[in-house]
BANU-697527 format. One record per residue: x, y, z of N, C-alpha, C in turn; residue in one letter. Coordinates in pm, whole numbers, plus 50000, padded with zeros to 5 digits. Example, Ala and Ser with C-alpha at 12.3 -4.5 7.8 and 13.67 -1.06 7.14 Angstrom:
<sites>
513194943150780512304955050780513204967050780A;512854977550708513674989450714512905000350787S;
</sites>
This chain:
<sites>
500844988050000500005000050000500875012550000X;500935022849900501345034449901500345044649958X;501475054750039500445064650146501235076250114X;500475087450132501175099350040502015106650169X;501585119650146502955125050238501775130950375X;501015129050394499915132750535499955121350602X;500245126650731499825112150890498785118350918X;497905109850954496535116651025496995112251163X;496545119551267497165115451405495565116851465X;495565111451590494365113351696495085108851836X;494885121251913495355120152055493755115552136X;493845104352204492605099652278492735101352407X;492635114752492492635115152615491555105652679X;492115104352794490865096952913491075097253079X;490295094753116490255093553243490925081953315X;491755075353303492995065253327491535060153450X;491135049653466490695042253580491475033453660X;491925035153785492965028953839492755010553881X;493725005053810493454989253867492204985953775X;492294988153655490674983453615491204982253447X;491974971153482492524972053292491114968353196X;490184964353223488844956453144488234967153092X;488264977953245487384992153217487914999653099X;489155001053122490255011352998490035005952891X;490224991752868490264983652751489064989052665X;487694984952764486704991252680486635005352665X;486925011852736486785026152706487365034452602X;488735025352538489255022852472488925019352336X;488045010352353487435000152272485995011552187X;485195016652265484615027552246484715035252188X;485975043452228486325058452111486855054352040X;487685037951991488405037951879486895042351773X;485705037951840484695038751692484105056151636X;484955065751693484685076851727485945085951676X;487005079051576488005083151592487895087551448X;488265101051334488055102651202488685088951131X;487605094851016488235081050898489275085550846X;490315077050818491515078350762492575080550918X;492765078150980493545080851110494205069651056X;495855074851106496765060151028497475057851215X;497215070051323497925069251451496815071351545X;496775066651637495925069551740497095069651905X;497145077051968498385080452107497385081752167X;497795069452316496825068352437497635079952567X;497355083152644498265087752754499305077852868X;499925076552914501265074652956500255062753069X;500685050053068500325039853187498745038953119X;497895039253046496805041253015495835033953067X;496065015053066495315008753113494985006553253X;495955015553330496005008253495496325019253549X;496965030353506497255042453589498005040553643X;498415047453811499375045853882499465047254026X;499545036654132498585046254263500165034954337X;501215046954388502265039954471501435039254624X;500845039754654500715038354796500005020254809X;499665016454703499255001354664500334995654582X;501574992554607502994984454533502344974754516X;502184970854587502104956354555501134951254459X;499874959054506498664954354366498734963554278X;499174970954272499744977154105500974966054070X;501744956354135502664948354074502084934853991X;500394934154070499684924354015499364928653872X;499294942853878498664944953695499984947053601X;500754940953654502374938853535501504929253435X;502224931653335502374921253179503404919253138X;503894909853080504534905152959504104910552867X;504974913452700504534918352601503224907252540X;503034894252575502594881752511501394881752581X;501054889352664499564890552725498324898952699X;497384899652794496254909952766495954917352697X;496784926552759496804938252675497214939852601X;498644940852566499374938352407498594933752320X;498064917852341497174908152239495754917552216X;495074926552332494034935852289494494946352208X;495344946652214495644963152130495764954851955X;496584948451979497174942751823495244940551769X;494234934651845493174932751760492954944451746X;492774955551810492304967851791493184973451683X;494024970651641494624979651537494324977351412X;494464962051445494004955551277492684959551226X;491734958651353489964959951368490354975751272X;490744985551276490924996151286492205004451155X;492754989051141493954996951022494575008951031X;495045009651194495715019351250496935014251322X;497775020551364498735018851475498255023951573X;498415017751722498075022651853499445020851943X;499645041451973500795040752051500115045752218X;501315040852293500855046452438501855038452545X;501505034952606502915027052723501485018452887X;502535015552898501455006353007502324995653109X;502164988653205502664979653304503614971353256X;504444969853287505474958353158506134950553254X;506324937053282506734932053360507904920753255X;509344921353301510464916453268511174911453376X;510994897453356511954887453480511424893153562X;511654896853664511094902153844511384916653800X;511634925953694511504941353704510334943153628X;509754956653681508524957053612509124977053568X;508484983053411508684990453362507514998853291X;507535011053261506625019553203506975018453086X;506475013253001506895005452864506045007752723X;506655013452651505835026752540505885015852454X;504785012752359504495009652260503775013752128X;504155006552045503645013351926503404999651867X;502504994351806501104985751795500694989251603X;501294979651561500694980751376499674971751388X;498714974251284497614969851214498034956451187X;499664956651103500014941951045500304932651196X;500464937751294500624931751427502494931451481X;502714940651367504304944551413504044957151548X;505584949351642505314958251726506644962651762X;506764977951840507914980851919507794982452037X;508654983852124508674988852270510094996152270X;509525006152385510605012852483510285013152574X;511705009852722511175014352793511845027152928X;511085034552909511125043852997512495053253067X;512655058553040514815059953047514485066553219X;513635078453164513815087953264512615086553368X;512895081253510511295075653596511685092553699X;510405095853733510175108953804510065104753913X;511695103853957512015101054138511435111254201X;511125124854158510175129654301509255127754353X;508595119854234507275114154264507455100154331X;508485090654340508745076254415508605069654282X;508845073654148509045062854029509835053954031X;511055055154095512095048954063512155042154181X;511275037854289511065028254394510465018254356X;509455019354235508735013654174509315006754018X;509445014353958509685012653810510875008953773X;512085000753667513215000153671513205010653529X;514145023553532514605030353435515525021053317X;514695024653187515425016553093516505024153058X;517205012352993518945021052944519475021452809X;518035017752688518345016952554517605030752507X;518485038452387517805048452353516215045452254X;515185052852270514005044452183514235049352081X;513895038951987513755036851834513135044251774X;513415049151633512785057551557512425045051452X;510615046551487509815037851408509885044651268X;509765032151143509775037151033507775032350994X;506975041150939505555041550948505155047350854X;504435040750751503545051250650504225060050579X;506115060250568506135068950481507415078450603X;507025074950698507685084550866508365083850961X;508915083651000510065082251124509465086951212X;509665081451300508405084351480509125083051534X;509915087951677510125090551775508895087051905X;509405078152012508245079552167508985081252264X;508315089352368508895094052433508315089552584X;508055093952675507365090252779507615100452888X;506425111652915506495119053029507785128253035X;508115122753157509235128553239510395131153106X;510825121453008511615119352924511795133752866X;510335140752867509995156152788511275163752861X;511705164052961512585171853014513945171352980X;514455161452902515735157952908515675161552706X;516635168852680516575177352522517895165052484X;518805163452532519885153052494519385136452441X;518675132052529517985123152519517235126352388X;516695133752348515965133052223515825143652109X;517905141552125518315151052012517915147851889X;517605152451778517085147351644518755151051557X;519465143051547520735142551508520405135951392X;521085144351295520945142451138519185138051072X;518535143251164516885146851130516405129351076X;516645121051173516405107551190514955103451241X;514195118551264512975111751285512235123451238X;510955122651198510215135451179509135135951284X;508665132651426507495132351495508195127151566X;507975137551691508225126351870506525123451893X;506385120551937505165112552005504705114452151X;504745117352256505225117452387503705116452435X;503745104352522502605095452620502735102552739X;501965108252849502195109852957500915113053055X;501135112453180500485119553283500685132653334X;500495143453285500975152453352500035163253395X;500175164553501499285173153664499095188353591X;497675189253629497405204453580498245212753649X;499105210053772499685218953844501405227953767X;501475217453663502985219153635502795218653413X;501185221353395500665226853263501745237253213X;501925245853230502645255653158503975250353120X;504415238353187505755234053183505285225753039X;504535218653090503995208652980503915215552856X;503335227452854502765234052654504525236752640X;504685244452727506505250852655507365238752645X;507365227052702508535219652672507825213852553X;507045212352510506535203852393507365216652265X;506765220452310507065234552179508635235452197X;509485233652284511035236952282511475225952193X;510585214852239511335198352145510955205451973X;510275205351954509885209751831511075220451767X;511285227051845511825234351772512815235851739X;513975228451851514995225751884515215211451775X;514305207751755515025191151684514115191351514X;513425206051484512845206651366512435194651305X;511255193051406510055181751381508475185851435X;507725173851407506365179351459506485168551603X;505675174851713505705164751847504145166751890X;503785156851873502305150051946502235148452107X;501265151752139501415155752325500415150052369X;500005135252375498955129652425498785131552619X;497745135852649498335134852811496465131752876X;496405125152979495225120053000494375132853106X;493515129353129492435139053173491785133353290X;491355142553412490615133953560491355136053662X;490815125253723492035130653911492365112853924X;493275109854010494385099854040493925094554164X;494325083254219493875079354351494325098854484X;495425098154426496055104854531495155122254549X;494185123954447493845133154392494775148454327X;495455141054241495845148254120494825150153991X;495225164653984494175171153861494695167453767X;494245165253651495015160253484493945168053410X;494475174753308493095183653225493735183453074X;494395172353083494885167352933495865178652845X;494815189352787495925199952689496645194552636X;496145185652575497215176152475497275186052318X;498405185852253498565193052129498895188452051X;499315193251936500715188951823500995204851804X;502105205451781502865214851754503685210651613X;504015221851539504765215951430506125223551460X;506465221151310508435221351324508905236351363X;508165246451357508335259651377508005262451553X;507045252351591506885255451731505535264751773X;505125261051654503155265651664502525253351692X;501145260651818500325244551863499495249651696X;498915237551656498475234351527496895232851540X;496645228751671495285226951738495405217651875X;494395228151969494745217852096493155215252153X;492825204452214491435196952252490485209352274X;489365203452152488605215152282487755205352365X;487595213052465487095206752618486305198552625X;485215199352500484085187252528484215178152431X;485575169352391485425160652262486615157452358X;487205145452364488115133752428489115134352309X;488455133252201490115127952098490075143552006X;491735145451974491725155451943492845150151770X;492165155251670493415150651557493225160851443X;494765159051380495045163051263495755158051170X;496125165751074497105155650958498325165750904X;499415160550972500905165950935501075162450808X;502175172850728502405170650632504145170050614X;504365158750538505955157950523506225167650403X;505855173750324506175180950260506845194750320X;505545202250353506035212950452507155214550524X;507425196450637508155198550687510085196250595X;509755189550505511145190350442511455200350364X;509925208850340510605224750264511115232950357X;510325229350509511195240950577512535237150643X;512995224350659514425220850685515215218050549X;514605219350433515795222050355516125241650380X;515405248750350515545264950350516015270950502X;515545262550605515945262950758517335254350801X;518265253150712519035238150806519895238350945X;519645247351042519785245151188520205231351185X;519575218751108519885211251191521665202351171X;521965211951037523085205151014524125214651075X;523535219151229524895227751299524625222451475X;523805208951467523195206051571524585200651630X;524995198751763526295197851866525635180351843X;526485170851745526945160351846527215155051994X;526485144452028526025140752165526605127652149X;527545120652267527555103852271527285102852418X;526175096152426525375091452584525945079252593X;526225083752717526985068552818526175063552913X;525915050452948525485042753068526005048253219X;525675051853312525665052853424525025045153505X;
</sites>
């Protein structure tokens, strides 16, 4: 199948229900039928099916997976059902470590993972979660190079330098608290602009066991560092359709990026 130079994207905010993967699944299951025709991406928010409640370790350790389970095996039908890719991250359980583990989910039932570099120790992530130590993959899709990111990851610009313009779209899954919003719109827009790409800002919506506010403001921003369109308040999924054209007319006439500082990241 040849696909021209437009991704249609759809960010599906939600209300993350804690400990209730059946509930998400369907809720899930729901707006995929609600999502425009032609959508080739659909981005869930960060932990989507189970949320996150540390003051219960232990039964949040019960809702770990393997990639070969539940959820994974639900998403892959949902994509095919759907002739979409479904990205987002969720419980990932490896040998006795368990991880915040981003996926990206084809129609043909090809899949990737990352997981999680950067866990938000102020919050007790990293009591919980094991920080991964591989850089994530730039998916090749429809024509596109994708970049995922996860949350906290938004903070770290090294981590997701776009060196020799190896990806055109970060992606970035997350939870993030109406309290620390303003951080959230400007760092989306700095990645953008800084790595001359478009970045998708899926982020979920509601309150948390602990009662944290989430009010989504999920965007896309393009390569210049304009939001392109952001949710309005009474519709859950929010989408549009990037264009690779645009963006390679303006990094050929713009090339910033061929003066970008070389980076080699080391293990610690």
């Amino acid at each position: 199948m040849i696909f021209g130079n437009k991704l249609n994207i759809s960010l599906l905010e939600c209300n993350v229900i804690w400990n209730d993967k059946q509930a998400n699944l369907k809720q899930l299951e729901n707006n995929l039928d609600l999502i425009p025709k032609g959508t080739d991406i659909v981005v869930l928010p960060e932990l989507f099916s189970t949320g996150f409640y540390l003051e219960k370790p232990n039964e949040m350790k019960e809702l770990a997976e393997r990639n070969t389970e539940d959820t994974i095996l639900t998403l892959k039908k949902f994509a095919k059902k759907h002739n979409i890719a479904i990205c987002g991250s969720y419980m990932a359980r490896t040998a006795d470590k368990i991880y915040n583990r981003a996926f990206f989910i084809e129609s043909s039932g090809d899949e990737t993972f990352y997981d999680k570099r950067h866990t938000y120790n102020i919050g007790g992530e990293d009591s919980f979660f094991t920080a991964g130590n591989s850089k994530p993959l730039v998916i090749r899709y429809r024509g596109w190079n994708i970049l995922i990111a996860v949350c906290y990851d938004l903070k770290f610009p090294v981590w997701l330098r776009n060196t020799n313009c190896k990806y055109d779209v970060i992606i970035v899954v997350a939870n993030w608290p109406k309290a620390q919003d303003y951080e959230w719109e400007h760092l989306l827009i700095a990645r953008a602009i800084e790595n001359q790409c478009y970045v998708c800002g899926c982020n979920r919506i509601g309150k948390s066991p602990y009662g944290i506010e989430y009010i989504g403001n999920s965007m896309f921003v393009d390569f210049k560092g304009k939001i392109t369109k952001i949710k309005d308040t009474n519709n859950s999924i929010l989408s549009t359709s990037l264009s690779s054209e645009k963006l390679s007319s303006f990094r050929k006439n713009y090339p910033i990026w061929k003066d970008f500082d070389q980076f080699e990241l080391k293990r610690i």
